[in-house]
C-alpha atoms as one frame of an Amber mdcrd trajectory, in Angstrom:
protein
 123.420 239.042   6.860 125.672 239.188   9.928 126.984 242.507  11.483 130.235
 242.405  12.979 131.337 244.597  15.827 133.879 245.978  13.426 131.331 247.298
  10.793 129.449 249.376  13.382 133.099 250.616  14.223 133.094 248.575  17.578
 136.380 246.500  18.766 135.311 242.886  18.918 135.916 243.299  22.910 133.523
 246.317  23.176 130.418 244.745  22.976 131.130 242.317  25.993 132.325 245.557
  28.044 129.200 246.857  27.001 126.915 244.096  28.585 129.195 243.723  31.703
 128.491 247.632  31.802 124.847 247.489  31.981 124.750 244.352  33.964 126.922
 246.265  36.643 123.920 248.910  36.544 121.324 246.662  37.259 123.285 245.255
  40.009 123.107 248.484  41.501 119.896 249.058  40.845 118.948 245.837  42.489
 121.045 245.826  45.698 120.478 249.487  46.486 122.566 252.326  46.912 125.209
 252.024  48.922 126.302 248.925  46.803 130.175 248.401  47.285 132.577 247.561
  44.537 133.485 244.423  45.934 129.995 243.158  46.319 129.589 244.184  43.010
 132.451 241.698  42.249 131.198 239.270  43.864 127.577 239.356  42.779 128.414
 239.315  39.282 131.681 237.200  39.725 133.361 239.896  37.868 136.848 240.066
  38.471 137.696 243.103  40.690 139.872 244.782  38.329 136.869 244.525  35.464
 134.419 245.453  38.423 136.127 248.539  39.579 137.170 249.763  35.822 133.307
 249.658  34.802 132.292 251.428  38.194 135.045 254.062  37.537 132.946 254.209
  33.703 129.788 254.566  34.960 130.630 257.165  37.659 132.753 259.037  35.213
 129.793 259.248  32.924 127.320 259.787  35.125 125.149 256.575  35.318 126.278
 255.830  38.919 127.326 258.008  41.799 129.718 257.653  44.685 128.047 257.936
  47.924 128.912 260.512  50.245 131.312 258.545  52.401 132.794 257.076  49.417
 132.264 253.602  50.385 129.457 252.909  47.661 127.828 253.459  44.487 123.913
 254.913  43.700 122.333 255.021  40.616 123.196 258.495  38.974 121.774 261.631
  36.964 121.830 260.035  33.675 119.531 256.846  34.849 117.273 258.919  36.393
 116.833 261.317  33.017 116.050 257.554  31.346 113.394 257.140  33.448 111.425
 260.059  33.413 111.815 259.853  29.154 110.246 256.430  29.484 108.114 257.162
  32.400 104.420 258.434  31.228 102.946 261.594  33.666 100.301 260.531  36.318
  98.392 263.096  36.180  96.689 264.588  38.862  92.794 263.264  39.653  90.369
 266.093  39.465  89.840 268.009  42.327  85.909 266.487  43.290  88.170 263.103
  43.452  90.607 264.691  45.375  87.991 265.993  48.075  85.912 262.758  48.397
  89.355 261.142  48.985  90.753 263.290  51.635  87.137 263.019  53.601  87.143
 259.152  52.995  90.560 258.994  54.855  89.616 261.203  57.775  86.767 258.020
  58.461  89.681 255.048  58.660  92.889 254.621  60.826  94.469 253.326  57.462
  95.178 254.271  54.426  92.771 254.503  51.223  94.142 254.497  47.819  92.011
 254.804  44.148  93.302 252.929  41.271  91.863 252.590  37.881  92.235 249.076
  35.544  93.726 250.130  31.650  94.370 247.779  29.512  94.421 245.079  31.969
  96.627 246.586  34.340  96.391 248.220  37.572  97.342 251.983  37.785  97.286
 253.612  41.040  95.908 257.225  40.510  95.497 258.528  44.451  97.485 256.824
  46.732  97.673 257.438  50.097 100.000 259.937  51.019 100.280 258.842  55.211
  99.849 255.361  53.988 101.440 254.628  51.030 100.810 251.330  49.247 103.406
 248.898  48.393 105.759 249.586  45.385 104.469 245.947  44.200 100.927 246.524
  44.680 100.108 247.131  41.165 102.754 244.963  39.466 101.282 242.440  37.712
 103.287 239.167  39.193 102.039 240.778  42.269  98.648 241.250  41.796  97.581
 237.806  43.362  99.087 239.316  46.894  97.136 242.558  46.803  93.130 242.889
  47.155  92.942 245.834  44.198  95.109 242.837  41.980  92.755 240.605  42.779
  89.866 242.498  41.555  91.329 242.392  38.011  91.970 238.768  38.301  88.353
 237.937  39.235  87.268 240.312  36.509  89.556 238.727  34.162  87.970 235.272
  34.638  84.465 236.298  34.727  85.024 237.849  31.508  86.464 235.289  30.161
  84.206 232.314  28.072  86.530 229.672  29.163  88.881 230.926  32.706  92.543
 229.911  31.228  94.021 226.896  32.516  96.082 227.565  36.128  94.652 231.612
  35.913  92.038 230.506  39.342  94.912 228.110  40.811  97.644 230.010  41.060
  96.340 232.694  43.173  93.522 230.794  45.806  91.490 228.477  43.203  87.779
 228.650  42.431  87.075 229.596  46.295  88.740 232.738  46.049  86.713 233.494
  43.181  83.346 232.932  45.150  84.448 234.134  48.119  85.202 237.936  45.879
  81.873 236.953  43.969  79.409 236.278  46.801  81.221 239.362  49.023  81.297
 241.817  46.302  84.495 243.168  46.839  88.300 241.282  47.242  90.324 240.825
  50.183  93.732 240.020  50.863  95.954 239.614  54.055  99.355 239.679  54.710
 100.162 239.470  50.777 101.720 242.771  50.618 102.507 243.619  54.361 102.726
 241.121  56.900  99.783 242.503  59.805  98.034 244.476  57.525  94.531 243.551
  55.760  93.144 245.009  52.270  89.764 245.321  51.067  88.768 246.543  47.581
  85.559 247.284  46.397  85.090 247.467  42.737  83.921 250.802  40.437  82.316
 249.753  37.116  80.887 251.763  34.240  77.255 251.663  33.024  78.119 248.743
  31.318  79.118 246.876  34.059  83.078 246.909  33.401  85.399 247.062  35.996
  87.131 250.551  35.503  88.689 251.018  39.128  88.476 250.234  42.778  88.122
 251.831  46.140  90.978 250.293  48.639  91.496 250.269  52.329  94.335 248.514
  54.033  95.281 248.694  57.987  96.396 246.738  60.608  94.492 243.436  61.371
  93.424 244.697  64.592  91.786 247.276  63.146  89.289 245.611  60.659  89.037
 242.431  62.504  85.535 243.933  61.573  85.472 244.935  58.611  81.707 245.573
  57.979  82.341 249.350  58.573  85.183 249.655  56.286  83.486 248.158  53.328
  80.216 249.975  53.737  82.835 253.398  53.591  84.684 251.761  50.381  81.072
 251.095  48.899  79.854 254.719  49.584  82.714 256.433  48.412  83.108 254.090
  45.284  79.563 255.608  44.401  80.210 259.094  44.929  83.378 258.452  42.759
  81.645 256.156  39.722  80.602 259.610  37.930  83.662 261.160  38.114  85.279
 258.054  36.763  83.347 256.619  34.028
């Protein structure tokens, strides 16, 4: 059966206005606040009247704000409230993790972050605070680019019977895969950060499964070396296995 706008008590022209609505708010979203009306326009190839009725909308209800000199728009009140509703906690690691962490990071000029692999995605559970990681780093069309991504992708296809076709290809082919299997942890430059390096060495259960990693990142000049960085990654990924697992 079809359902016309009329039957859900919607003008015909309503449900257009409401996509052009929430295709104005991801054009926000996307270009960052500050966003003007008439870039908004022209982004969407809206015509300015449409553009600047919708904004007017959206501000009106809340979704988007003006910014302070008036010049621009920034995603509002009401977004924000969506995302923590569809946003799950992070919860804070226990406070042995903490410790371990905070002495780890006193031994590098870097940053060190913990992340833990759920249902075969990365979630980053102690990140840096002085060096935060990328927003990308645990996305998973980024995980190619980042050494604690890669860990899951080399876990992936070792798990795996038969690797699926392209999986070792598209992110370094079967030498990347050695090169993670005969170091025993990943690496990764420039993927995330252009100058920086990151190493990841894995944490795995009693059975063997990967169930997080241990990651340092810095400057290239720092770990042009990097024996001393991994044997602090390996260390601490021990202390850490128990409190993980």
């Amino acid at each position: 059966m079809i359902v016309r706008p009329e039957s859900l008590g919607l003008h015909p022209r309503q449900p257009k206005a409401i996509h052009n609505a929430l295709t104005v708010l991801e054009e926000v979203a996307r270009c960052g606040a500050g966003v003007t009306a008439r870039q908004i326009s022209d982004n969407l190839t809206l015509a300015r009247a449409t553009a600047y009725r919708l904004l007017n909308v959206l501000v009106e209800d809340e979704y988007l704000v003006r910014t302070p000199d008036l010049s621009g728009f920034a995603l509002g009140r009401r977004v924000v409230e969506f995302a923590r509703l569809v946003t799950p906690t992070v919860s804070l690691p226990p406070e042995a993790v903490r410790v371990i962490m905070e002495r780890l990071r006193g031994g590098i000029r870097g940053g060190i972050h913990l992340v833990r692999y759920e249902n075969d995605c990365v979630r980053i559970i102690d990140g840096d605070p002085d060096f935060p990681p990328s927003d990308q780093a645990h996305h998973s069309g980024s995980m190619p680019a980042s050494a604690m991504g890669r860990l899951l992708l080399f876990e992936r296809d070792r798990c795996r019977a038969t690797p699926a076709r392209g999986s070792r290809d598209e992110w370094g082919g079967p030498e990347a895969l050695a090169e993670i299997a005969e170091l025993g942890y990943a690496r990764q430059s420039d993927g995330m950060r252009v100058g920086y390096t990151c190493i990841a060495v894995p944490i795995r259960d009693s059975a063997g499964l990967l169930i997080g990693g241990l990651c340092g990142s810095a400057p290239h000049s720092r770990i042009q070396q990097p024996v001393d960085l991994v044997a602090l990654l390996h260390g601490g990924a021990l202390e850490l296995t128990p409190l993980l697992a």
